[in-house]
C-alpha positions in Angstrom: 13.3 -21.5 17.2 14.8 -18.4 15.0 11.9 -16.7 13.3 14.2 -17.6 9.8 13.1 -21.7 10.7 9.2 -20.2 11.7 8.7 -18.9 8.2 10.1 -22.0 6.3 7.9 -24.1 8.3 4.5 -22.0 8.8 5.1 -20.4 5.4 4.0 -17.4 6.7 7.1 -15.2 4.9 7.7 -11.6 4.7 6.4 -9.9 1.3 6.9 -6.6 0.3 5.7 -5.0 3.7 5.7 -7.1 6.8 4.5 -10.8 6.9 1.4 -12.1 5.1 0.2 -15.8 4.5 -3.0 -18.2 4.2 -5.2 -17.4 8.0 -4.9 -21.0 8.6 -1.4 -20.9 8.6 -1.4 -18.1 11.0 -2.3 -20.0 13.7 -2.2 -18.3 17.2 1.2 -19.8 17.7 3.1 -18.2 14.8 1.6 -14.6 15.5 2.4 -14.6 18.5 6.3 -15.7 17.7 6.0 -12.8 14.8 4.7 -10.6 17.4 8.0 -12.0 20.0 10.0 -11.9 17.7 9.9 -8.1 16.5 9.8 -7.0 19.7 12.6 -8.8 21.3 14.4 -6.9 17.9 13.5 -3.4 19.2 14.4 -4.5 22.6 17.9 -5.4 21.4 18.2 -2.0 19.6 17.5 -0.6 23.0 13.6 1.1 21.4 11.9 -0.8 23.7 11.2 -0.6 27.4 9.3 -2.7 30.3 5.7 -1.6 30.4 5.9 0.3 27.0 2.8 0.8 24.9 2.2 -1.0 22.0 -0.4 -0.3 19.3 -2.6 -3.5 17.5 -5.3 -2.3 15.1 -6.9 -4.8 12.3 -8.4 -4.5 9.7 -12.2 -6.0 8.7 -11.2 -9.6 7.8 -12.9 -12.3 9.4 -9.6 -13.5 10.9 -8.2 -10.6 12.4 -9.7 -10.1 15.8 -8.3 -13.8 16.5 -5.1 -12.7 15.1 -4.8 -9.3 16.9 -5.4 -11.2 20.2 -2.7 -13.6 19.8 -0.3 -10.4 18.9 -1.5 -9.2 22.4 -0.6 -12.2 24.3 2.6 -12.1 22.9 3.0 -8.3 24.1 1.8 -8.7 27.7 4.4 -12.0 27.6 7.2 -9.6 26.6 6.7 -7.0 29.7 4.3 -4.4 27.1 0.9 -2.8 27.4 -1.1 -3.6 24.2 -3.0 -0.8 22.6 -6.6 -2.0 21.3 -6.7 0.6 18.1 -9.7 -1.0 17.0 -10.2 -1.4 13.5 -8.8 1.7 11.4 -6.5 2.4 8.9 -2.9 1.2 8.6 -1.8 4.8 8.6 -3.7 5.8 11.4 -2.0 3.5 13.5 1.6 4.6 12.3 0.7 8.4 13.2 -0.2 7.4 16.7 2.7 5.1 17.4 5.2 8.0 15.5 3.6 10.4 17.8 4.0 9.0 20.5 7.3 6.8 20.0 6.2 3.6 20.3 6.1 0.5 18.0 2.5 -1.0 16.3 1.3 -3.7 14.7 -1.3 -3.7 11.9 -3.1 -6.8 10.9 -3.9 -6.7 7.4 -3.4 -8.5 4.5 -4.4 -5.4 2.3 -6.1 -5.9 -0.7 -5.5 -9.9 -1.1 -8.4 -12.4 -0.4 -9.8 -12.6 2.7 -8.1 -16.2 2.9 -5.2 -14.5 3.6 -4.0 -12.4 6.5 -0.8 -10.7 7.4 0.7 -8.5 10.1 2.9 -5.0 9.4 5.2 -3.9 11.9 6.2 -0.5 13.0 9.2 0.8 14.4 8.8 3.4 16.8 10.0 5.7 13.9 7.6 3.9 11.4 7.7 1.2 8.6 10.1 -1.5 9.4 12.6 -1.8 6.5 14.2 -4.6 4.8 17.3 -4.6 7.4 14.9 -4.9 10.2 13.3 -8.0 9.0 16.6 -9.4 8.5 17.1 -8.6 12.5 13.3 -9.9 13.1 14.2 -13.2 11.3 17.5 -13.9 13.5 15.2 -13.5 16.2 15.2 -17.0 18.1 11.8 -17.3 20.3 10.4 -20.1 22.7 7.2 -21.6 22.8 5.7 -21.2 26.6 4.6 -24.7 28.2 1.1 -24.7 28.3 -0.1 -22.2 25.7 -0.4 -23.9 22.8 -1.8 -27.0 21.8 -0.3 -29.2 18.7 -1.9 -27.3 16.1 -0.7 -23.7 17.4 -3.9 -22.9 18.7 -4.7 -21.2 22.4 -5.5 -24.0 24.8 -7.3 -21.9 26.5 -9.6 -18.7 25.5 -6.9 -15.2 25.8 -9.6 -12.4 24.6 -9.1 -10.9 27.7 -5.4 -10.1 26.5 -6.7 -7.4 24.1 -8.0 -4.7 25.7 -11.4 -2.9 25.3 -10.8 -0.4 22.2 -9.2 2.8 22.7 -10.0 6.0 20.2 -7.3 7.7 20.1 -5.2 6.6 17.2 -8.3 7.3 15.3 -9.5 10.6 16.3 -6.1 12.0 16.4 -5.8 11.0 12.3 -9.0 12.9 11.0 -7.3 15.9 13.4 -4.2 15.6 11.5 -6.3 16.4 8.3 -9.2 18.9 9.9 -6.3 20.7 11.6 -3.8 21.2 8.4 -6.5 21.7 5.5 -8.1 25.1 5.0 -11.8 25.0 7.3 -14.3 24.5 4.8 -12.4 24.0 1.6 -14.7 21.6 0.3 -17.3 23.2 0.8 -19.5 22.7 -2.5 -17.5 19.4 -3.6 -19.9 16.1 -3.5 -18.5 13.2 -3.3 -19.0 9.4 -3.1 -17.8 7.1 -0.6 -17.2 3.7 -1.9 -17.1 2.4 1.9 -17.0 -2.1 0.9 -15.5 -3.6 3.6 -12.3 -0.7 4.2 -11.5 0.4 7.1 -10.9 3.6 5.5 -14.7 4.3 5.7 -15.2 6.0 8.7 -12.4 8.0 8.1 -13.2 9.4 4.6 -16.6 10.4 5.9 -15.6 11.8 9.1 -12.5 14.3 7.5 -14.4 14.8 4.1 -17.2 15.8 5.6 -15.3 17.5 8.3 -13.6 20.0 5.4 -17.1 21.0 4.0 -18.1 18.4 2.0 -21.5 17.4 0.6 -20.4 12.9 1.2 -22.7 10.2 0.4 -22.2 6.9 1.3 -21.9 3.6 -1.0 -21.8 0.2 -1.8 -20.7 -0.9 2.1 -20.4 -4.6 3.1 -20.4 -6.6 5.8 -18.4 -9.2 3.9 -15.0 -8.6 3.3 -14.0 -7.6 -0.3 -10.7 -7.9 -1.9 -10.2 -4.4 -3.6 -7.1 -4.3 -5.3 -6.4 -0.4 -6.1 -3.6 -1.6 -8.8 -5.9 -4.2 -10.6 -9.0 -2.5 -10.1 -12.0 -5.9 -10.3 -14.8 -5.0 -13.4 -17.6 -5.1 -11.3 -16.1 -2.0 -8.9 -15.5 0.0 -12.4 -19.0 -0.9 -13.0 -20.2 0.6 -9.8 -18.3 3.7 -10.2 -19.7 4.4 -13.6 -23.1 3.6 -12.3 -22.9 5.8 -9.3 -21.6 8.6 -11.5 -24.1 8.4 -14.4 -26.5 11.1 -13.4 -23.7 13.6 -12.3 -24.1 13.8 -8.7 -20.4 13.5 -7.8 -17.5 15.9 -8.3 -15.6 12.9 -7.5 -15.3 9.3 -6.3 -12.7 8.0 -3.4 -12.6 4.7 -1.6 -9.7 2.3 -0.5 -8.2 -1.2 -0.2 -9.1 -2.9 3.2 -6.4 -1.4 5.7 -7.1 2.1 4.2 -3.6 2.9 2.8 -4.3 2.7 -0.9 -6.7 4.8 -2.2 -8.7 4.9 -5.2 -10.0 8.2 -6.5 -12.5 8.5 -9.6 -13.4 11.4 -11.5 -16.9 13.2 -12.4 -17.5 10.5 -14.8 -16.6 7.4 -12.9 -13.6 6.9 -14.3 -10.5 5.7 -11.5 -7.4 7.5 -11.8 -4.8 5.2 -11.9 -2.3 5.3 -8.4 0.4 7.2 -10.1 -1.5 9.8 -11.7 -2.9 10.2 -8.6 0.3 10.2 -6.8 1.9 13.0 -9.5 -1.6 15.1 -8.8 -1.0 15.1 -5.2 2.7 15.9 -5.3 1.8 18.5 -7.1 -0.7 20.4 -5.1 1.2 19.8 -1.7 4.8 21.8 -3.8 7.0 18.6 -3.1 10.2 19.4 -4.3 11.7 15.5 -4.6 9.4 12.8 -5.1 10.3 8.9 -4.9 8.6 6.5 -7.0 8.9 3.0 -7.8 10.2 1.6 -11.5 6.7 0.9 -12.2 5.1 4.2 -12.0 3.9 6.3 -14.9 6.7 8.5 -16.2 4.5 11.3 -16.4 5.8 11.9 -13.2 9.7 13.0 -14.9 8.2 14.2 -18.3 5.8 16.6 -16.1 8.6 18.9 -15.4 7.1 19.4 -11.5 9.8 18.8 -9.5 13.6 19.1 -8.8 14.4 15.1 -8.3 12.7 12.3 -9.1 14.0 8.9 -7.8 12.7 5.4 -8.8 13.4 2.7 -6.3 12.6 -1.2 -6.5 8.4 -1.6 -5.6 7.0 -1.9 -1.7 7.0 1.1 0.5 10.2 0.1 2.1 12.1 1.0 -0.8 10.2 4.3 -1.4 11.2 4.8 2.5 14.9 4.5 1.8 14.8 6.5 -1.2 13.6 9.5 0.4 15.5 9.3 3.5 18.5 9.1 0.9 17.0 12.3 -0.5 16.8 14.0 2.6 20.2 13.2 3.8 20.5 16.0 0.4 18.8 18.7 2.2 15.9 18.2 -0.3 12.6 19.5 1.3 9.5 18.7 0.8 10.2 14.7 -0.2 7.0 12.9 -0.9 6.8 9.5 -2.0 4.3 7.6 -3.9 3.4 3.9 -5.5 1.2 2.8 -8.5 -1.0 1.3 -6.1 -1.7 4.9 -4.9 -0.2 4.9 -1.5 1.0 8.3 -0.8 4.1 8.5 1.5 5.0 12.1 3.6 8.9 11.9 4.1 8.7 15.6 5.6 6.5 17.8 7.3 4.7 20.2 5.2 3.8 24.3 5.9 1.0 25.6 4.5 -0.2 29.0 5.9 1.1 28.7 9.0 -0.2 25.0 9.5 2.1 22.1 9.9 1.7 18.8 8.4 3.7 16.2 10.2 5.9 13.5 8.3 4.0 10.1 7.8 6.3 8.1 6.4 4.1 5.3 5.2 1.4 5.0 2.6 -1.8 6.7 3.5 -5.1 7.4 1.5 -7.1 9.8 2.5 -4.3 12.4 2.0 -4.3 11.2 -1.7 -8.1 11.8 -1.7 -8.8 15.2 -0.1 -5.8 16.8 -1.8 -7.0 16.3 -5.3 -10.0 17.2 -4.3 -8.3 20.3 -3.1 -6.7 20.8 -6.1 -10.5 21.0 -8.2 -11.7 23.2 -6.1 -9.5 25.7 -5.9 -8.1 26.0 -9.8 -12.0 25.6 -10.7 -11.4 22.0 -13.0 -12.8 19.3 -13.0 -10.6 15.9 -12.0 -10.2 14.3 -14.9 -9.3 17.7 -16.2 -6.7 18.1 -13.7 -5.3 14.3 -14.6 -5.7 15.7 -18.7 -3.3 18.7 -17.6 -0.6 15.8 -17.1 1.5 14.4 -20.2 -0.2 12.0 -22.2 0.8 8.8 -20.7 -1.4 6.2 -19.7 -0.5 2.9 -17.8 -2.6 0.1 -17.0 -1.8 -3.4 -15.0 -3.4 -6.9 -14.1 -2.3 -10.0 -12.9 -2.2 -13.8 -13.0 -3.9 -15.1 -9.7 -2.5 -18.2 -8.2 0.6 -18.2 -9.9 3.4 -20.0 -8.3 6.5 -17.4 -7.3 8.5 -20.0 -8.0 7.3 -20.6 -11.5 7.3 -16.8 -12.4 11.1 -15.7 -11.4 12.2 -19.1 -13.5 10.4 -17.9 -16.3 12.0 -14.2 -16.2 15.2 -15.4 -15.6 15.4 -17.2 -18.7 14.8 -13.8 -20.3 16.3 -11.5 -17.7 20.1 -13.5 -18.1 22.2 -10.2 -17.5 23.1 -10.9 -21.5 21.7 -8.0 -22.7 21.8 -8.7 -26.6 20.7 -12.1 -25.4 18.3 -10.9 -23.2 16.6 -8.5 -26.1 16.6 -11.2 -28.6 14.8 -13.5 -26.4 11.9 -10.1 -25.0 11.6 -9.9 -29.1 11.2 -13.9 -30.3 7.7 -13.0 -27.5 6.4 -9.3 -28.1 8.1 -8.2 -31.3 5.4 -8.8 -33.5 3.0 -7.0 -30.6 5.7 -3.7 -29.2 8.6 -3.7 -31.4 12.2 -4.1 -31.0 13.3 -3.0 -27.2 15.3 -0.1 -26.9 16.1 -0.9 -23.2 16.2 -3.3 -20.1 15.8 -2.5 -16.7 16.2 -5.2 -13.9 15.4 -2.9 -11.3 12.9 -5.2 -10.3 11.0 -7.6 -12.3 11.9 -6.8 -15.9 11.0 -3.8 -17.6 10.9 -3.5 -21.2 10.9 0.1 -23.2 10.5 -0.7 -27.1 11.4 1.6 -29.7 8.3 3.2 -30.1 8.7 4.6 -26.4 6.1 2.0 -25.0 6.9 -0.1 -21.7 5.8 -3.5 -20.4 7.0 -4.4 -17.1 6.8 -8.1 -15.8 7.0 -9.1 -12.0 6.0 -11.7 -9.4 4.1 -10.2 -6.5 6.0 -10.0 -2.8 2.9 -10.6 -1.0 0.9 -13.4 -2.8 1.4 -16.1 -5.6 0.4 -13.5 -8.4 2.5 -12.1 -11.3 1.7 -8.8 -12.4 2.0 -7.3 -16.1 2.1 -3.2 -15.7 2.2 -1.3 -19.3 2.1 2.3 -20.3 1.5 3.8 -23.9 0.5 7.1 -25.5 -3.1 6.4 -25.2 -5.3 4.1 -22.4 -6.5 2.0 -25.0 -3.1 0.9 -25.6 -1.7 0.5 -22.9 -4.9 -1.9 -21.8 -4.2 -3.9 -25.3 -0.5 -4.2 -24.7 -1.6 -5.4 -21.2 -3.8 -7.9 -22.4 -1.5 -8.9 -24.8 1.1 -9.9 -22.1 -1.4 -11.9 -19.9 -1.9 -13.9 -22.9 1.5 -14.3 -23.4 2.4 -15.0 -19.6 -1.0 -17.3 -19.5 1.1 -19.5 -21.6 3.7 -20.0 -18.7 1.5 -21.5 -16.7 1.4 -24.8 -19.1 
């Protein structure tokens, strides 16, 4: 059976970074194909050997041990040694197997409900792109006799295919940080760990901590939490204001559940949003070229901090490309960055004598102790640091349990290629709300820029049945009204 047929029939599908679908669907039987399946891809690109290493890490979803078992299986099956990684963050995984040249495989479904599970692959070089899953889904693999019974369970119990856990991927990542940073450079900061149900947690405490910090830790759970970094839930801006009331923190950080998003809040409370964060962080490391998806702040451009900026189409493949592309220029140092937060190192970095190695995939806690950095050594504040940027604000949501399918036939009707057609009908639904549009970009999703310089950007989600409305005005207050404004208006789509 090709991979291609797997996913039509499991409907387990690859979204905007690796494949991701309902836990019931991924039955032991389709992870392990998945698992087959990329592997027999990096054997046919001659990356992959007989007896090679191969990295599994989960994150803290109730599903993922089962799932990181069957993804063993399927590597023993195919000649491999699985790596137990335990559970730690997605980038903490991709360092060890760039490190050491050999592929991993996360299981994660990042911030989506614990319903919901996926899988990211890594090339031995890093985040598979979108021409590798093309080559993962020609992939044709065979279910062994025996294995499996009709539901795509184990007929028999495997835990003994995933090793006992090994540390290295983990302590090598807080090394990467204690060993570039300055010893002691956050000495005097305090700052709160939101820990939920991340496997980011650890890892915050250990390398904050580790750099001088004063770190308390909060709100952990032993129940898994959905915490979407880009639609950040009420009740978790709730906490954050709490926790900050009485002025104990310099700052806030926490993460999504595979700890490559992060979320960092200011002496108030307040969470930056991903691409202020992202613009902050650029910033204090000197990139020279940064790539950023259509959907990021453009604070980023009217900043006036760097020599290139590229946008690209959303997911961390795309950002991937785009600075590769820049590097193929001779540009140096090329960072990348999303909305969600996810900061991406396209080059190493050298910094008094200390090297920084290229990462190439989103990470957090590089997000978080660089602006953190940043306060302590120009003596501000954070949200003074994010006050120094140009006055643009963005805020997004987004429409749960909305069919994909419902969501690109609405935007198509809208998003024709016509353009005076295609303005007319953005107007006859936001004109009396934005304006008349000055401009269309199809990028991906549709963005709108009105006359008055404001932006509202429509699209479906690649990883779950969600559409997302992202906006960006002159103040927050507007941009949050312009977004509520289009939730009402997509709301309507629904009926």
């Amino acid at each position: 059976m090709q991979i291609g047929d797997l996913m039509t029939k499991s409907g387990v599908t690859f979204g905007t970074s690796g494949a991701r679908g309902l836990a019931v669907e991924m039955t032991d039987w389709v992870c392990y194909a998945y698992t087959s399946g990329f592997l027999g891809y990096l054997r046919d690109l001659g990356v992959l050997s007989a007896g090679q290493d191969v990295g599994i890490a989960g994150d803290l979803r109730p599903s993922s041990p089962r799932i990181m078992t069957a993804c063993a299986r399927a590597v023993l099956d195919m000649g491999c040694s699985p790596v137990n990684a335990g559970f730690i963050p997605s980038p903490a995984l991709a360092a060890f197997g760039i490190a050491r040249s050999v592929p991993t495989l996360m299981v994660t479904g990042s911030h989506i409900p614990d319903d919901r599970n996926g899988i990211k692959f890594n090339l031995p070089t890093g985040e598979i792109l979108k021409r590798d899953e093309e080559g993962i889904r020609a992939q044709c693999v065979t279910q062994p006799s025996g294995l499996f019974d009709a539901d795509g369970g184990f007929l028999t119990d495997q835990s003994s295919a995933l090793p006992a856990p090994d540390d290295r991927a983990y302590v090598s990542y807080v090394a990467r940080y204690l060993d570039f940073f300055p010893a002691g450079c956050l000495v005097g900061r305090r700052v709160g760990v939101y820990e939920h149900s991340s496997v980011a947690r650890e890892a915050y405490r250990d390398v904050l901590a580790g750099l001088g910090a004063e770190v308390t830790c909060l709100g952990r759970s032993d129940v898994f939490m959905p915490v979407d970094t880009e639609a950040i839930r009420p009740e978790d801006v709730a906490l954050a204001r709490e926790w900050a009331a009485d002025g104990q923190f310099d700052a806030l950080v926490s993460a999504d559940g595979d700890g490559d998003r992060p979320l960092v809040g200011d002496e108030t409370g307040t969470w930056l949003r991903g691409d202020i964060a992202g613009v902050l962080c650029a910033r204090q490391l000197g990139a020279r070229a940064v790539v950023t998806p259509v959907s990021s702040n453009t604070a980023v451009e009217k900043c006036g901090g760097f020599e290139r900026v590229k946008r690209t189409r959303i997911g961390s493949p795309f950002v991937i490309e785009g600075m590769q592309a820049l590097m193929a220029e001779g540009l140096a140092p090329v960072v990348g960055y999303e909305a969600n937060g996810g900061f991406l190192l396209g080059t190493d970095l050298e910094q008094d004598g200390r090297r920084l190695a290229a990462l190439p995939t989103r990470d957090a806690v590089l997000v978080a102790v660089t602006i953190l950095l940043a306060s302590a050594r120009q003596g501000k504040v954070v949200s003074a640091l994010a006050g120094d940027l140009p006055r643009r604000y963005t805020y997004s949501d987004r429409l749960k349990d909305f069919p994909s399918h419902i969501s690109q036939a609405r935007l198509a009707e809208i998003n024709s290629g016509d353009v005076e057609r295609d303005k007319a009908a953005i107007e006859s639904l936001f004109a009396a709300d934005f304006g008349a549009v000055a401009a269309i970009d199809a990028t991906d999703g549709l963005r709108m820029t009105f006359a008055s310089g404001e932006i509202a950007h429509l699209r479906p989600s690649g990883n779950a049945p969600e559409l997302r409305a992202y906006t960006e005005a002159a103040t927050p207050e507007r941009a949050e009204s312009m977004n509520r404004i289009c939730m009402e208006r997509l709301a309507e789509w629904r009926r």
